[in-house]
N, C-alpha and C positions, 0 to 999 in steps of 0.2 A: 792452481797454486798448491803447492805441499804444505801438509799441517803439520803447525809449530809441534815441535813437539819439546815434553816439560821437560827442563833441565834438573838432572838426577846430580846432587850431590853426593860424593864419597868421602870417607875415611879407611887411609890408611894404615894399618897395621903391621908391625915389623914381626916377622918369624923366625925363626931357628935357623932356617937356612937364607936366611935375609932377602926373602922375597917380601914384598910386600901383595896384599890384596886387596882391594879398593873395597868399601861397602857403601851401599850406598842407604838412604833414609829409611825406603821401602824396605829393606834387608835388617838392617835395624828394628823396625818395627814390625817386622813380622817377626821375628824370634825372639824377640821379647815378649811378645805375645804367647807364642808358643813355649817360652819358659825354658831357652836354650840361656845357660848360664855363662855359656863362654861367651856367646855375644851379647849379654848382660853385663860384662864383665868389660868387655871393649867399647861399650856403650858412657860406662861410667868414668873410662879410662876416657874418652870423647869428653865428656865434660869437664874431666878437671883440668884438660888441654888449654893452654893461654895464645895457640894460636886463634885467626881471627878468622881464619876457615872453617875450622873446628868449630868451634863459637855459636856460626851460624847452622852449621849443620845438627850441634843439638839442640839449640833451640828448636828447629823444625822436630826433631825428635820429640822434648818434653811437650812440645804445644802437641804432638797427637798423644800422649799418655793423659792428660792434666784432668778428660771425665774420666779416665779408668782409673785413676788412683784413689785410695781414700780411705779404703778397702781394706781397712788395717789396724791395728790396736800399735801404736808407735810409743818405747817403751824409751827413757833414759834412764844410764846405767852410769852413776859414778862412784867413785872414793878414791884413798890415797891408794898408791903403788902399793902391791903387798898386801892388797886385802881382800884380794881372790878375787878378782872379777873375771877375769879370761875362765876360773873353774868354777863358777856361779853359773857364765851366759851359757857354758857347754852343758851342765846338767839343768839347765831350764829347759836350752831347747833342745835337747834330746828328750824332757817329759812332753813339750808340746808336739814335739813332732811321732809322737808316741799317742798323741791326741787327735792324731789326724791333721795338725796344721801344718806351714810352711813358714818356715823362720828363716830371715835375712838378719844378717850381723854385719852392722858397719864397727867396725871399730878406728879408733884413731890411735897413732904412733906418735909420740912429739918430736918435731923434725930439731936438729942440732942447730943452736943459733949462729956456730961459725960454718958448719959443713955443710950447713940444709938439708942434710942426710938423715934418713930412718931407718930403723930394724925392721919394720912391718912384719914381727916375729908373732902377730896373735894368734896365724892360722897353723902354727907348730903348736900353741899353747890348748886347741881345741882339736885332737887328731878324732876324735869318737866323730864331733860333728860334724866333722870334715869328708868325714867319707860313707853322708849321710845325703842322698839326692833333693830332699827335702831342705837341704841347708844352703843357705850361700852364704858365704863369710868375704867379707872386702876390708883386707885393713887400708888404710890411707894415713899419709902423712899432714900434720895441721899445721904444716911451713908456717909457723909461726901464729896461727891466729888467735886471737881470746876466747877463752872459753874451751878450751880443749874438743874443739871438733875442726873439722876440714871445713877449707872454704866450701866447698858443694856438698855439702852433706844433704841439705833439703832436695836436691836436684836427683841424688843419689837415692833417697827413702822413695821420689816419686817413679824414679824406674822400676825399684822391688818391688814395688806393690803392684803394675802393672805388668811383670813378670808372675803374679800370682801370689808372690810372698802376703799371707796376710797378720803376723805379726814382726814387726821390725825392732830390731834392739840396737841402738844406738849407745855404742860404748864413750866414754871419754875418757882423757891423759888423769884429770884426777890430781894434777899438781897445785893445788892450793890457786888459778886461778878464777876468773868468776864462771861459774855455770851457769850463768846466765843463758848464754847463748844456746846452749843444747834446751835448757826447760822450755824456751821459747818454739822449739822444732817437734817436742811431742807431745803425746798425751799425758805419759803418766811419769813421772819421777822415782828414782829410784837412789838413795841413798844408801850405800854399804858400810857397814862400820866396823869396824874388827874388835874382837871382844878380847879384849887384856892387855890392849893397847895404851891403857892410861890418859887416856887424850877425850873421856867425855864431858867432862867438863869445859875444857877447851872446845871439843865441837858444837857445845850447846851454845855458844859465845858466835859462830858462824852463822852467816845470813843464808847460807844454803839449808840450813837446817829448815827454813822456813820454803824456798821451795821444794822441799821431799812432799811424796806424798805417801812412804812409806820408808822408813827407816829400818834396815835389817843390820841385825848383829851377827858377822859372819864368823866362821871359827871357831862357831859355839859347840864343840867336843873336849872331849875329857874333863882334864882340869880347868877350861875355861868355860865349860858350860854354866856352870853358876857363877861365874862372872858377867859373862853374856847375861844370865837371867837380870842382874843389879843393875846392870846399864843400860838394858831394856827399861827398867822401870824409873833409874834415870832420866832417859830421854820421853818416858811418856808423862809425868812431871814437868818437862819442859817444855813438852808443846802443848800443855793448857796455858802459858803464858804469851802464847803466838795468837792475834785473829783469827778468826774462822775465816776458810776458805771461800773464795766466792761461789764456789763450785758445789758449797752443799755436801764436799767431803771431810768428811773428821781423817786427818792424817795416821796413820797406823804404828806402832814398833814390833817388829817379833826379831827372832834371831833363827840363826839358820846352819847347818856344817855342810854348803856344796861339796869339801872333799868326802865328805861321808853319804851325799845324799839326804841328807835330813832337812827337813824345813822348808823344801824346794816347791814342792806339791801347796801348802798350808799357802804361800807367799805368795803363789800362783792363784790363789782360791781370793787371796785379798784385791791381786790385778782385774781378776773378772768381775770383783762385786765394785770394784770402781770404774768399771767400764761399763758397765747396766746400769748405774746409779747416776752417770754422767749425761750418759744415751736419753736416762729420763727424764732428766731435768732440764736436756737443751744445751747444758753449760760445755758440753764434746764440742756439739758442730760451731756452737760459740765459738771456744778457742779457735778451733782450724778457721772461722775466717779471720780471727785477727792473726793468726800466723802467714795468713796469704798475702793481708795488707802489711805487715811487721816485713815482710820477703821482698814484697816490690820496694817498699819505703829503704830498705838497706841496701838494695839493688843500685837505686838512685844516687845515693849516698855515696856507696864505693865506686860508682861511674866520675859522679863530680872528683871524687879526692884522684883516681887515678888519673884523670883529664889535668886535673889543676896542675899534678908534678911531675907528668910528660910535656907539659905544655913548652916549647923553647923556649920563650919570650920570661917565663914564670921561671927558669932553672936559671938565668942570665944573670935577673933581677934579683933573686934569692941569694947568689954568692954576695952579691954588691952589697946586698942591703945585711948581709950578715957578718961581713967587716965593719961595719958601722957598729951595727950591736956588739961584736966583740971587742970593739975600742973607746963601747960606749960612746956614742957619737949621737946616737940616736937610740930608742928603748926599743925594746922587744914589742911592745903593744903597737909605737909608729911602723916600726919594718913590717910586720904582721897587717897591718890597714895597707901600707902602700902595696905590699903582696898581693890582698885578697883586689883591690883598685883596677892592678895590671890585669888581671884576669875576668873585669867585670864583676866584680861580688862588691855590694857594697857593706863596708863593715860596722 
């Protein structure tokens, strides 16, 4: 009798000359391994794929990274548009990678809510780190999701690390909605604020202020560096009105001029001593496992709601029951019970 032999799954990839080339799991994983960025790059382009081939193929992919990840100091980077981030992440990690390390940049784009379309213009906005072998830069578009990060951003940090990367910066849009969702993906928070902006008072009124774990004042050159100093001591005023961390870190303010290189080093000095400080008290690997249970738990989440409103039976019943509501016939809370009914949910 002949032996079975394992069935190798592929991904397809479109080229310039429009051939395609199959890769298969094992190919995958071994260059990623080996710290080949292009197939790093199609690996992650594999994940944020909505077919259902794909799907399963990087699953098979992140179930063999999941003990080699971890590996990594995982950094969120927000603020408003405009207040240097794209030239903050490139003079950071050109000092880390001037340090010996390896820095992966997700950043995200906000996708247009009529075109669905993005610029994914960040890796024009970083050319030094760009054409640094030490670097990987992946923008991605957040087709709409909250919190300014892509749907597989977690998916995406565990292949960089497994590529070797071991500091990760995770950018986000920055547009006024909740951060939530990125603080939950890393270690450390990072808060930017623009110094002459007029807006600290108003920022000190925002619930993100209380996830930072470091607040920088960027653009603090020339005439706005003694601005920057006032609103530094602003904001540190205002987070003795916040609880203490459960993590045993006191939240920090400094200010900083990425276009001049200033303050990049000192801010960096405050990442590592929150990263040893963390490491010693447990409160690190704390977080990562509730970010693993928080991963599966939304996992679930976003399986049910996508099931519920592909479901036929559920999109039939939906029109039906939503001429009723709009003719007032019936409330929104009854259509809503006999909805979640059709689908087995009891409400």
């Amino acid at each position: 009798m002949a032996d079975k032999k394992k069935k190798v799954r592929t991904f397809s990839s479109d080229h310039s000359k429009g051939q395609k080339r199959p890769l298969s799991d094992n190919q995958f994983i071994e260059g990623i391994k080996n710290g080949d960025q292009t197939i790093l790059a199609k690996a992650i382009t594999l994940i944020e794929s909505t077919k259902k081939q794909d799907e399963v193929l990087s699953d098979e992919i992140l179930n063999g990274f999941l003990k080699l990840s971890g590996n990594s100091i995982r950094i969120g980077i927000t603020g408003v548009p405009g207040v240097g981030k794209s030239t903050f992440i490139e003079k950071l990690g050109l000092l880390l990678i001037k340090k010996g390390r390896k820095v992966a940049v997700l950043t995200v784009d906000p996708s247009s809510t009529v075109s669905k379309g993005s610029i994914l213009g960040d890796k024009t906005r970083m050319p030094e780190l760009l054409k640094s072998d030490n670097a990987f830069i992946r923008p991605t578009p957040t087709n709409n999701n909250l919190g300014g990060v892509a749907h597989k951003t977690r998916e995406s940090i565990i292949l960089c690390e497994a590529a070797g990367f071991d500091v990760v910066l995770v950018e986000t849009v920055g547009v006024g909605q909740s951060e939530t969702a990125v603080h939950g993906m890393v270690d450390f928070f990072l808060l930017l604020k623009l110094a002459g902006a007029g807006d600290d008072l108003q920022g000190i009124k925002r619930g993100i202020i209380e996830l930072a774990d470091v607040i920088a004042i960027n653009k603090a050159d020339g005439a706005n560096l003694e601005i920057a100093k006032q609103e530094a001591s602003i904001f540190k005023r205002a987070l003795g009105l916040f609880p203490p961390k459960q993590n045993g870190w006191e939240p920090q303010v400094t200010y900083c001029s990425a276009l001049h290189d200033e303050g990049i080093q000192e801010l960096w000095s405050l990442i590592d001593e929150f990263n040893i400080k963390t490491k010693k008290n447990a409160t690190f690997h704390k977080k990562r496992e509730e970010q693993l249970q928080n991963w599966m738990l939304e996992i679930v989440e976003q399986t049910i709601k996508k099931n519920f409103y592909s479901n036929q039976k559920v999109k039939i019943l939906q029109d039906q029951l939503l001429e009723k509501v709009l003719s007032k016939t019936i409330s929104p809370k009854q259509a809503a019970d006999m909805l979640l009914s059709s689908f087995d949910i009891k409400p």
